[in-house]
PALOMAR-958877 format. One record per residue (C-alpha): residue number from 1; x, z, y. Coordinates in steps of 0.25 Angstrom, whole numbers, plus 5000, padded with zeros to 4 digits. Layout:
<pts>
PT num   c1   c3   c2
PT NUM    X    Z    Y
...
</pts>
This chain:
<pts>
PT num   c1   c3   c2
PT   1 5488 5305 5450
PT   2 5478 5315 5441
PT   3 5472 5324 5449
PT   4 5474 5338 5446
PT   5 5465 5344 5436
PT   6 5457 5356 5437
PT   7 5458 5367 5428
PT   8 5444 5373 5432
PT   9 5437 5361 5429
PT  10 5444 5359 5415
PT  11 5450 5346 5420
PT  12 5460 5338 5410
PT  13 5462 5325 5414
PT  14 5461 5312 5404
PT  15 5477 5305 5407
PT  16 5479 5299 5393
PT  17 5470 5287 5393
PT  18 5473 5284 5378
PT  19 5461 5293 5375
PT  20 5451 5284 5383
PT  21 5449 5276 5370
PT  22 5447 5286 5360
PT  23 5438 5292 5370
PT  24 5431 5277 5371
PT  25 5432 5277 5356
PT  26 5425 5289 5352
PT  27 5413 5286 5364
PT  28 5410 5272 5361
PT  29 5412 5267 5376
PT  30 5401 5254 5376
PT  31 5399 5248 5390
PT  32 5385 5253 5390
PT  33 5388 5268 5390
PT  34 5385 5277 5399
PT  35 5395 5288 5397
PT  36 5395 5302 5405
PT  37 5409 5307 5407
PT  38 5411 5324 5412
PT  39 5424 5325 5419
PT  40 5429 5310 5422
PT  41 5442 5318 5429
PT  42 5451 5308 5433
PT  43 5442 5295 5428
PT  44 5450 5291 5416
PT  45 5440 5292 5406
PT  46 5430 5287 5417
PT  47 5439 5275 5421
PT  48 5439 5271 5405
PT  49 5424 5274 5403
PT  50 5419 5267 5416
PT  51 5426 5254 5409
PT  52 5419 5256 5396
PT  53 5405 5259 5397
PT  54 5394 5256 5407
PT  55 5393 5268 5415
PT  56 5399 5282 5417
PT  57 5392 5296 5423
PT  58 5406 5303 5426
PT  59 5403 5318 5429
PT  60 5415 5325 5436
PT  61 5414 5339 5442
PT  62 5429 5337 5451
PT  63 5426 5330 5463
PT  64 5441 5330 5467
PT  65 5442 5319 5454
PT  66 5433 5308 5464
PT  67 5445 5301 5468
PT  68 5452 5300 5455
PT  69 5440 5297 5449
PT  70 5437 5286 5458
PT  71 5451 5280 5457
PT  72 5451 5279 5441
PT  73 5437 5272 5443
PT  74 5441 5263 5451
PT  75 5425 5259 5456
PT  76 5420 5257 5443
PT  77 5404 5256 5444
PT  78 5401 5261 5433
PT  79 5407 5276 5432
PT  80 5395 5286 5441
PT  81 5404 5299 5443
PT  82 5397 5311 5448
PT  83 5404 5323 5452
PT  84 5395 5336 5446
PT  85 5397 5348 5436
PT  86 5397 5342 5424
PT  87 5391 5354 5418
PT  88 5379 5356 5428
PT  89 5377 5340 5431
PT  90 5363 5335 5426
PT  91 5367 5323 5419
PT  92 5353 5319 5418
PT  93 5356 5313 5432
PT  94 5365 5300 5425
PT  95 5360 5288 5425
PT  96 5361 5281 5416
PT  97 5362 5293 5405
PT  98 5376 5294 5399
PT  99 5376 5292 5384
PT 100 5390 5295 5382
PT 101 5397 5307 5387
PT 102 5414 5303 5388
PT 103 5424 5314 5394
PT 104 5434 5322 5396
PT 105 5426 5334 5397
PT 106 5433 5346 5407
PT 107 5436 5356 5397
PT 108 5428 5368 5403
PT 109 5417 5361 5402
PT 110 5418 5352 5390
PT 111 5409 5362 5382
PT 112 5396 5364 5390
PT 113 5397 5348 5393
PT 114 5396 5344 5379
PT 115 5385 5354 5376
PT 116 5377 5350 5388
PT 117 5377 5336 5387
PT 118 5368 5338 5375
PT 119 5356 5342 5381
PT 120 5360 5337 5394
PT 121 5362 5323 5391
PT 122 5354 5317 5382
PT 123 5357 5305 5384
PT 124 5372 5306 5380
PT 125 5375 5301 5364
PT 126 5390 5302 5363
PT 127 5401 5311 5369
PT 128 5414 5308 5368
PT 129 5421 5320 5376
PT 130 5437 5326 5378
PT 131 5437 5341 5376
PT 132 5446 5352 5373
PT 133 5450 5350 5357
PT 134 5444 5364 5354
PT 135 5430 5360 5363
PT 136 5431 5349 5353
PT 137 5432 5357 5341
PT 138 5421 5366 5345
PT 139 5410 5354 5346
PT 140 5409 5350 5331
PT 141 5418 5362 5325
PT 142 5410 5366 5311
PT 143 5403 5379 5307
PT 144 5412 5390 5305
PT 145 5423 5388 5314
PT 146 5431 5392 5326
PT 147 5426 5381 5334
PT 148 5410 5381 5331
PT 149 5401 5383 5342
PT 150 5389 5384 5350
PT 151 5395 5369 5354
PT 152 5399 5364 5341
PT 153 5383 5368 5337
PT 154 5377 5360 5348
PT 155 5386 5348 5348
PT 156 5384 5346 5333
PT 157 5369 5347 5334
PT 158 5367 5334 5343
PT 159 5379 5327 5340
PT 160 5390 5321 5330
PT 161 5405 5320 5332
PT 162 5411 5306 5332
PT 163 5424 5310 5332
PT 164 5436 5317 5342
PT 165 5450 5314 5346
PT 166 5461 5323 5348
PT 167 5466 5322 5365
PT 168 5480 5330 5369
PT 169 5481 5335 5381
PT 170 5491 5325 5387
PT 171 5481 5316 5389
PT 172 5476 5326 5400
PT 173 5480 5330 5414
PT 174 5483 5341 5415
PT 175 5487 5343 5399
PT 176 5476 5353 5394
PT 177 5483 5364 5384
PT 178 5473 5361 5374
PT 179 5470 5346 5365
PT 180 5456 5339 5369
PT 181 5449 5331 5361
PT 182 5440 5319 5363
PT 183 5426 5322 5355
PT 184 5415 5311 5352
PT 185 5401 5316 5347
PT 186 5386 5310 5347
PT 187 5373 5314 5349
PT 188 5365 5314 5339
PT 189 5350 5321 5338
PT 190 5349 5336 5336
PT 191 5341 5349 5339
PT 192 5336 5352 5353
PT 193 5350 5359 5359
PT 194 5342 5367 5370
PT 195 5335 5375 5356
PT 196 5349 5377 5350
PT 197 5359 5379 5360
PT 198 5354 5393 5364
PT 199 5355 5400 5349
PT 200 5370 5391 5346
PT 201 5373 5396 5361
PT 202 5370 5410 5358
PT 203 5375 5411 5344
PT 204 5390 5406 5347
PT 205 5389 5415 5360
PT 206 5396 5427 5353
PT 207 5403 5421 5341
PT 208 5409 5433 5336
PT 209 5397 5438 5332
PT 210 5387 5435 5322
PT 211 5377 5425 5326
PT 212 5365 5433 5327
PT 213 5372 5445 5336
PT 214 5377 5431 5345
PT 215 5362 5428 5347
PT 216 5359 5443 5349
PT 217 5370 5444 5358
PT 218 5366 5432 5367
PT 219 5352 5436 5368
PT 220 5347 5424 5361
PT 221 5340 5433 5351
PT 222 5340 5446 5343
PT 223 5351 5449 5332
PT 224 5337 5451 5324
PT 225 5331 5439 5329
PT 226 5345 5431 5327
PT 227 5348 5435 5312
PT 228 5332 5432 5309
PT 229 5334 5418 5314
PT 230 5348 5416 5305
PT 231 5340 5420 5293
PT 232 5330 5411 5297
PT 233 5340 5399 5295
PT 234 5348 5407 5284
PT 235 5359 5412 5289
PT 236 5364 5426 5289
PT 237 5363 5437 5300
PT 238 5377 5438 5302
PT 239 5381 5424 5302
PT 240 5388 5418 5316
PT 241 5387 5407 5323
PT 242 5398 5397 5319
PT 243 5393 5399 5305
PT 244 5381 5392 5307
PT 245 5379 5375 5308
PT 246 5373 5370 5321
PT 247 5360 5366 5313
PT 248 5358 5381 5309
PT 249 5359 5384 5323
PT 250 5345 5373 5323
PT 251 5339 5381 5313
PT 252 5344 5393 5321
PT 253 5337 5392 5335
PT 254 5324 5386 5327
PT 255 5323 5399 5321
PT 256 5323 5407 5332
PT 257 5311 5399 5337
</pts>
């Protein structure tokens, strides 16, 4: 029997195992991989990567889930499962380092994992994560729309989409109102994010105004100082912060020194 999901927590339950190979497609499962996975939950995804790679650091915050989890296990050597907040957990503390991130992310958290497992591990090469549809939309949505981002802006500057897959939400317990989607990217080399995120951060934080009274309104800088550093990079004082590519945004922090 599932056990019940907790809506606090943002718990949807992977029961449609048919998605366990598009997920082992898109992540490129090889028995030496060391796979980090947020939110095991009941252990299905767990169950299919402990049979697939070498080992698996399996980060669950829900400590009612050690039984179930332990049951869809069933021994398996390989699979060290700590029982920590995902969001606060010093991952730094795994060995050996994951290099592949592989989960069903809970959906209140989904966000500020992705965007921290930047910086906060390193050693990490591919993700291959399940979100809410719209989460995924927002992480490699263009310039100019709806869905572009803080997040969009820092994903795209240290990694590359490798492709996505729509999942409905039948293939969760309990059924979610919204679709999910599984989303693969890759790290690849890019600007140092602690110099960046403050100036993307503080630019989408008040998106319907201009870019520059965001940054004023923040306290990140002056409306003087910010349109001085738009013109810097060529951009106009009344531009916003969707308008703007996530390289810009580079050229943008380096101009404010």
């Amino acid at each position: 029997m599932t056990p019940r999901a907790k809506k606090s927590l943002g718990q949807h339950f992977l029961v449609d195992e048919n998605f366990l190979g598009v997920i082992e497609r898109l992540a490129e499962l090889e028995p030496t991989d060391v796979v980090l996975e947020i939110g095991p939950g009941t252990g299905v995804l767990t169950r299919h990567l402990a049979d697939n790679v070498g080992e698996v650091h399996a980060v669950e915050l829900d400590e009612s889930l050690e039984e179930p989890l332990a049951d869809a296990l069933g021994g398996a050597t390989n699979v060290h499962l700590v029982f920590a907040d995902a969001v606060k957990f010093d991952y730094a503390t795994l060995e050996p380092p994951p290099t592949k991130l592989v989960a069903n992310l809970p959906y209140n958290v989904a966000t500020p994992i992705v965007v921290e497992s930047l910086e906060r591990i390193p050693s990490l090469e591919r993700w291959v994560v399940m979100v809410q549809r719209e989460v995924a939309e927002r992480f490699f949505a263009s310039p100019r729309t709806k869905a572009y981002g803080a997040v969009s802006v820092l994903l795209q500057l240290h990694t590359r989409k490798l492709g996505s897959h729509r999942v409905p939400p039948t293939a969760f317990r309990p059924r979610p109102r919204v679709d999910s989607a599984i989303v693969a990217f890759e790290r690849y080399p890019g600007p140092r994010l602690d110099l960046v995120r403050p100036v993307v951060e503080a630019a989408f934080a008040h998106r319907r105004k201009t870019l520059a009274n965001s940054l004023a309104h923040t306290g990140f800088a002056s409306r003087a100082e910010a349109e001085q550093a738009l013109a810097d990079i060529g951009r106009e004082p009344g531009v916003r912060a969707e308008e703007l590519a996530p390289e810009e945004f580079v050229e943008l922090a380096k101009a404010f020194g």
